[in-house]
C-alpha positions in Angstrom: -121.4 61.3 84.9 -121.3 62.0 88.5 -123.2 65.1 90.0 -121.8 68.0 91.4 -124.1 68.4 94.7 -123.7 72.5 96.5 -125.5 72.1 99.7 -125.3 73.4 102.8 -126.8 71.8 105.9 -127.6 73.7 109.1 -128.5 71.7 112.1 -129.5 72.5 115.6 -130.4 70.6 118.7 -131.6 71.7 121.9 -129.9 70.8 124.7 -131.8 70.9 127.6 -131.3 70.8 131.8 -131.8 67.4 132.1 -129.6 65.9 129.3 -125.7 65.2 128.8 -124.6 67.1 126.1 -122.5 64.5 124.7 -125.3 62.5 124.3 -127.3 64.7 122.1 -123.8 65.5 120.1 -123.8 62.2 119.2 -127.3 61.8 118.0 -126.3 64.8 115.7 -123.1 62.6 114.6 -125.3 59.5 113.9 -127.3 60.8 111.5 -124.9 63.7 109.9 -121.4 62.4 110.8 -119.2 64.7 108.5 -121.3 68.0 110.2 -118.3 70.0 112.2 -120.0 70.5 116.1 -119.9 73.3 118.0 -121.1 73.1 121.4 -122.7 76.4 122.6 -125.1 77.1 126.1 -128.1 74.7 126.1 -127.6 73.8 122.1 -125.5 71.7 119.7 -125.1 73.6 116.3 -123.6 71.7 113.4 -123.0 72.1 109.8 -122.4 70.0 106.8 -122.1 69.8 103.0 -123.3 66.4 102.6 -126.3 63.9 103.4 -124.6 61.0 102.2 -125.2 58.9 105.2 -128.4 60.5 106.1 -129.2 59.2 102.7 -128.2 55.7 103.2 -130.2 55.6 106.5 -133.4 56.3 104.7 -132.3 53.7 102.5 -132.0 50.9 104.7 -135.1 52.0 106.9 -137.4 51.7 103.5 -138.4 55.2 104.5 -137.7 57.5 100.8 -141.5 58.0 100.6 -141.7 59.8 104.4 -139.0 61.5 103.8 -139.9 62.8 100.4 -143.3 63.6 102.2 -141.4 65.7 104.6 -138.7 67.5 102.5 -141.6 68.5 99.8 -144.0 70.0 102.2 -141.6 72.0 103.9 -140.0 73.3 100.8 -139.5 76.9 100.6 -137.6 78.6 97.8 -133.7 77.0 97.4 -134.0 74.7 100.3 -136.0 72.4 102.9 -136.4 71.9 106.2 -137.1 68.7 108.5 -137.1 67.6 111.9 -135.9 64.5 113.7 -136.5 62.7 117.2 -133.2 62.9 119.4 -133.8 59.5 120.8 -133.6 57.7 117.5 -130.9 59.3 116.1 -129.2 58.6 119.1 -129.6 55.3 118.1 -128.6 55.4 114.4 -132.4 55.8 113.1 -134.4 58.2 111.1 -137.3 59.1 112.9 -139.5 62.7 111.8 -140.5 64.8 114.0 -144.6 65.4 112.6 -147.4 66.9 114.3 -146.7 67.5 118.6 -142.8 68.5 119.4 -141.2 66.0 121.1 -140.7 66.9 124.8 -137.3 66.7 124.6 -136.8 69.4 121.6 -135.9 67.9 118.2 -132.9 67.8 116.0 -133.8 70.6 113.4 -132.3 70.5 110.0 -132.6 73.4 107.3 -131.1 72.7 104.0 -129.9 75.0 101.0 -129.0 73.6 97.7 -127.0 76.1 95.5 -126.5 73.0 92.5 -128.3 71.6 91.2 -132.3 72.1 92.0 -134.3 71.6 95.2 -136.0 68.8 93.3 -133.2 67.2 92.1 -131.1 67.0 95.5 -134.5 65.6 97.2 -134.1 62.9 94.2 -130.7 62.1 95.0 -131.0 61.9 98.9 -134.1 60.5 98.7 -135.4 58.9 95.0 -139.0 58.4 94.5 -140.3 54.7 94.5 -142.6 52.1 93.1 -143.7 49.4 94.8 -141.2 50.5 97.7 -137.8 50.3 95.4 -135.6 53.2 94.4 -136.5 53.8 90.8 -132.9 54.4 88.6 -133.3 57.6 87.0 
């Protein structure tokens, strides 16, 4: 039986004096590239209703245990929040956004899941492991 997912994704990306615009649109795109863009004065807003690509990304990188890390600890009611490095995702990669803010502001990503739980959707996007392998569930 295939899930019904109800999520909505909010992004946001500084866009600052020295950087091209386009350039930190399409690190947004990388990493979320069904989000609609809007450009607006010195940031790129986006939204989405999937992470189906995010999700593969953290597949392939072997990163579901960071990024479980990151959505659980900033969990806060229906949703989560995370951020990412601009540079990477400009390059197709995952790459949080802990401790110091990047000098070049970060891509930030709040998330609200409507269906099913929290915990569930963090399952789906990112499933916990053993030994480093997805588990099925």
């Amino acid at each position: 039986m295939t899930e019904i997912y109800s999520v909505d994704v909010e992004i946001t990306a500084p866009v600052y004096d020295t950087e091209v615009t386009s350039r930190v649109a399409d690190a947004v795109s990388n990493i979320f590239p069904n989000a609609e863009l809007e450009e607006e004065f010195g940031e790129i807003r986006a939204d989405t209703h999937t992470m189906d690509h995010f999700s593969e990304l953290l597949h392939r990188q072997e990163i579901l245990d960071t990024a479980r890390g990151e959505f659980f600890s900033n969990q806060e009611g229906a949703g989560f929040s995370f951020a990412l490095k601009k540079q990477a995702a400009f390059e197709d990669r995952v790459n949080f956004s802990v401790g110091e803010p990047d000098e070049l502001g970060e891509i930030s990503v709040r998330v609200r899941v409507t269906e099913p739980t929290v915990e569930e959707y963090i399952d789906h996007i990112a499933p916990p492991t053993e030994d480093g392998r997805p588990i099925d569930g």
